[in-house]
FIKOLZA-1660 file (N, C-alpha, C; in steps of 0.1 Angstrom, whole numbers, plus 5000, padded with zeros to 4 digits):
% residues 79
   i   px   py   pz ch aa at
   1 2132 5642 4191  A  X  N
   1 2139 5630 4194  A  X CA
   1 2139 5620 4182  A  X  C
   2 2131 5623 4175  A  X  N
   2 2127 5613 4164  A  X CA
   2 2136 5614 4151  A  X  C
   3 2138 5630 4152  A  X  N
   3 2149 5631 4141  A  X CA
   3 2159 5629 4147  A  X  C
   4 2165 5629 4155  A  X  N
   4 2179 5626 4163  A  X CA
   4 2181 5609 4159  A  X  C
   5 2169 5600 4164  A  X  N
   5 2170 5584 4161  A  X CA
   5 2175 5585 4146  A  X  C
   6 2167 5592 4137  A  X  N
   6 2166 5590 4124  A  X CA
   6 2174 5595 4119  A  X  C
   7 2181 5606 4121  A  X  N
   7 2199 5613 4118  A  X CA
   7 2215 5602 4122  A  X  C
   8 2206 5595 4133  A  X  N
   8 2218 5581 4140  A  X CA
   8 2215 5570 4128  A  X  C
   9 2205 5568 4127  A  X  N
   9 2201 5554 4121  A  X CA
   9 2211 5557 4108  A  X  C
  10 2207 5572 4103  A  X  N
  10 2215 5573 4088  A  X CA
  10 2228 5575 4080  A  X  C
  11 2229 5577 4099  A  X  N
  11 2245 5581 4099  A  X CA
  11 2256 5566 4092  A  X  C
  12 2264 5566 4081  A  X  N
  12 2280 5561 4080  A  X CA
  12 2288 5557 4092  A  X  C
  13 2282 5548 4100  A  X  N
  13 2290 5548 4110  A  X CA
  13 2304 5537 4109  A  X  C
  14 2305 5533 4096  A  X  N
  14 2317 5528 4099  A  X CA
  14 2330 5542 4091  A  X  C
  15 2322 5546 4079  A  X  N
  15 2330 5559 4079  A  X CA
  15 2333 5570 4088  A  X  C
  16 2325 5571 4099  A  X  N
  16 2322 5579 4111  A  X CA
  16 2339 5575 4119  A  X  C
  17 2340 5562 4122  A  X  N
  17 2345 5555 4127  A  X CA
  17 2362 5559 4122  A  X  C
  18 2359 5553 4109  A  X  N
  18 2371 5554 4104  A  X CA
  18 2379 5568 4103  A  X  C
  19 2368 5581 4099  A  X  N
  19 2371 5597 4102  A  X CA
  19 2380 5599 4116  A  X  C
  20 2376 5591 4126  A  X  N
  20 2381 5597 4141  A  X CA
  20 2395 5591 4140  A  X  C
  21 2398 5575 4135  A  X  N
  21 2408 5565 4142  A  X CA
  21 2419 5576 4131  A  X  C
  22 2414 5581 4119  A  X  N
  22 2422 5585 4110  A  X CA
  22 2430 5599 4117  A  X  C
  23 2420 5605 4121  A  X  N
  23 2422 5617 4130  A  X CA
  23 2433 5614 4141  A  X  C
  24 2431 5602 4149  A  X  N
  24 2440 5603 4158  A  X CA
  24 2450 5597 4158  A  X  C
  25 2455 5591 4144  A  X  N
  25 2468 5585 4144  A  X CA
  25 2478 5595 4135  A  X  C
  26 2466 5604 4129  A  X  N
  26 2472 5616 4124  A  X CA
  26 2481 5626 4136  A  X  C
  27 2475 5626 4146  A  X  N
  27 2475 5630 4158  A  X CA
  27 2489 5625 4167  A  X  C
  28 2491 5614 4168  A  X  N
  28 2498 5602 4173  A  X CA
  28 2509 5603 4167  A  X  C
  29 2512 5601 4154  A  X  N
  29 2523 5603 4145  A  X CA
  29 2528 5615 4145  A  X  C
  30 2520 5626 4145  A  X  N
  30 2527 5637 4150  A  X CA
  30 2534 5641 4168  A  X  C
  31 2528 5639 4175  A  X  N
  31 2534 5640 4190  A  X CA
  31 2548 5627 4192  A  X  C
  32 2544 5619 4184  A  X  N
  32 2552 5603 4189  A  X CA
  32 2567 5607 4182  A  X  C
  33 2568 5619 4171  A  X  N
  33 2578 5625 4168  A  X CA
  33 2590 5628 4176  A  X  C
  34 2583 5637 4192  A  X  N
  34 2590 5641 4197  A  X CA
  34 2597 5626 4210  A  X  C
  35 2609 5626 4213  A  X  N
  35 2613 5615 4218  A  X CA
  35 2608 5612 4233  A  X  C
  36 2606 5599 4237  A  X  N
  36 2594 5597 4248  A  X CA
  36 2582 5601 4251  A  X  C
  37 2581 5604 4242  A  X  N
  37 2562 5608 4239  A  X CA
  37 2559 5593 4231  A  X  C
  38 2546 5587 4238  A  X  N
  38 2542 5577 4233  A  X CA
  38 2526 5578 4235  A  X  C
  39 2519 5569 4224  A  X  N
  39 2500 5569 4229  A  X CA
  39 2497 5555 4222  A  X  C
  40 2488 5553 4227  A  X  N
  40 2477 5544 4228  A  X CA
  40 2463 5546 4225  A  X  C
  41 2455 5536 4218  A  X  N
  41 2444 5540 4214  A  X CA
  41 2436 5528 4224  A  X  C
  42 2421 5535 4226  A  X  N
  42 2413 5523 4235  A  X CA
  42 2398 5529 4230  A  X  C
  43 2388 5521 4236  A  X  N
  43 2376 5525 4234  A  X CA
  43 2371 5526 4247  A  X  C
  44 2367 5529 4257  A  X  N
  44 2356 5528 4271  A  X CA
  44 2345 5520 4266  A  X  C
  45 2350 5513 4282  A  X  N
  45 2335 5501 4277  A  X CA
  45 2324 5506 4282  A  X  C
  46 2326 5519 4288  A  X  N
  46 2313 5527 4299  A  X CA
  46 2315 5542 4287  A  X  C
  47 2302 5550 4286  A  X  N
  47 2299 5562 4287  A  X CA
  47 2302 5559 4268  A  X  C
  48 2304 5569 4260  A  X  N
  48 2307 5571 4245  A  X CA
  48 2318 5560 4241  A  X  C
  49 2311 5554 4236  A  X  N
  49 2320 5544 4228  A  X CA
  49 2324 5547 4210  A  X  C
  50 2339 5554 4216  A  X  N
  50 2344 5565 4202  A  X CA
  50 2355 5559 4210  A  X  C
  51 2365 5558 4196  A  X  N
  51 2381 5557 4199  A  X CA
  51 2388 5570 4206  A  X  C
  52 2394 5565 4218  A  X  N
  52 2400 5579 4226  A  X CA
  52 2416 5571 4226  A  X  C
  53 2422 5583 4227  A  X  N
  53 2441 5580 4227  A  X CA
  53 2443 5586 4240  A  X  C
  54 2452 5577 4243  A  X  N
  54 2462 5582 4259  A  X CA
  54 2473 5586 4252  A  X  C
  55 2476 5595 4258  A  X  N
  55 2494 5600 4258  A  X CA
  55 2500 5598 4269  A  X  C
  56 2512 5591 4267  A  X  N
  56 2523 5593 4278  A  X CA
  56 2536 5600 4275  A  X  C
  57 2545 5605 4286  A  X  N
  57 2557 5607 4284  A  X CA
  57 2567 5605 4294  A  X  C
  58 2581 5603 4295  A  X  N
  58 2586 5598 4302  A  X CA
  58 2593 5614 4308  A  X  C
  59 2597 5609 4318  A  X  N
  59 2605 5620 4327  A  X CA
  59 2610 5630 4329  A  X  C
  60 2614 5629 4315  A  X  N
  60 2625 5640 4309  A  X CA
  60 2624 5649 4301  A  X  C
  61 2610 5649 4299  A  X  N
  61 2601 5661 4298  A  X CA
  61 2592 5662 4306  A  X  C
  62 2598 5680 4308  A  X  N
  62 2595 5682 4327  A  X CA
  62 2578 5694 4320  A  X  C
  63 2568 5680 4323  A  X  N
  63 2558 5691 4317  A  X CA
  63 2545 5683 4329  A  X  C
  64 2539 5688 4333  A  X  N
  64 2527 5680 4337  A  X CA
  64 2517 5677 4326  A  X  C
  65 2508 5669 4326  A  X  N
  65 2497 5672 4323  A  X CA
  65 2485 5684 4323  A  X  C
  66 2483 5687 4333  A  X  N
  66 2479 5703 4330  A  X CA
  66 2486 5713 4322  A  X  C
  67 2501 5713 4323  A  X  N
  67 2508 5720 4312  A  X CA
  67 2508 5719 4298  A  X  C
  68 2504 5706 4298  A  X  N
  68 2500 5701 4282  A  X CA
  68 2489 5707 4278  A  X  C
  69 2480 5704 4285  A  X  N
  69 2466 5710 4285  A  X CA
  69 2469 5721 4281  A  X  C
  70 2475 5731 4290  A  X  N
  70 2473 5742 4286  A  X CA
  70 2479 5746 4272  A  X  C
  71 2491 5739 4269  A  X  N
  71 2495 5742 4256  A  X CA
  71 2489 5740 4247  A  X  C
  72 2480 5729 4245  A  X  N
  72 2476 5723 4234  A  X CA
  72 2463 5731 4234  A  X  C
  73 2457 5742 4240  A  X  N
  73 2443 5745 4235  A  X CA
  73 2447 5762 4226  A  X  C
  74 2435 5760 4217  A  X  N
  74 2434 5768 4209  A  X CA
  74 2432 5780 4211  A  X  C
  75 2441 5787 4210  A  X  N
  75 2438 5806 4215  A  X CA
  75 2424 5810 4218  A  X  C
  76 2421 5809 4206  A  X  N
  76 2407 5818 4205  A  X CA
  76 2395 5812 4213  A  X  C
  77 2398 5801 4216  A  X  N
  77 2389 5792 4226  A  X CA
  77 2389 5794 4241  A  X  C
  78 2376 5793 4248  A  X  N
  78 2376 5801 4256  A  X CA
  78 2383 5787 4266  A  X  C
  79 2385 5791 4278  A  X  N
  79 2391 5779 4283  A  X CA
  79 2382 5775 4294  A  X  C
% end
């Protein structure tokens, strides 16, 4: 536990920071391509406080959310 405090304490957290928001607007700009696809970034004020993105899409892409899901994971990954 000691090294886990002391691996946090030493951690770059605003480069930490900056790595994820980079990641998901990398992320964002790519889906927000397709037309009515839109996202949002937020933080939770409960549980990990890390920048998370919502996606939305409007009606006329006939996909659920579970269907996304399932599209967007990685083959080789187990599910």
């Amino acid at each position: 536990m000691v090294k886990a405090l002391e691996l946090f304490l030493n951690e770059d957290h605003e480069a930490l920071w900056k790595e994820w928001q980079d990641q998901l607007e990398l992320i964002s700009r790519q889906i927000t391509s397709v037309a009515g696809v839109k996202t949002s970034f937020f933080v939770p004020d409960i549980a990990n406080h890390v920048p998370h993105m919502a996606i939305t899409w409007n009606e006329r892409i006939a996909l659920t959310p579970k269907d996304v899901s399932q599209l967007l994971r990685i083959p080789h990954l187990p599910s």
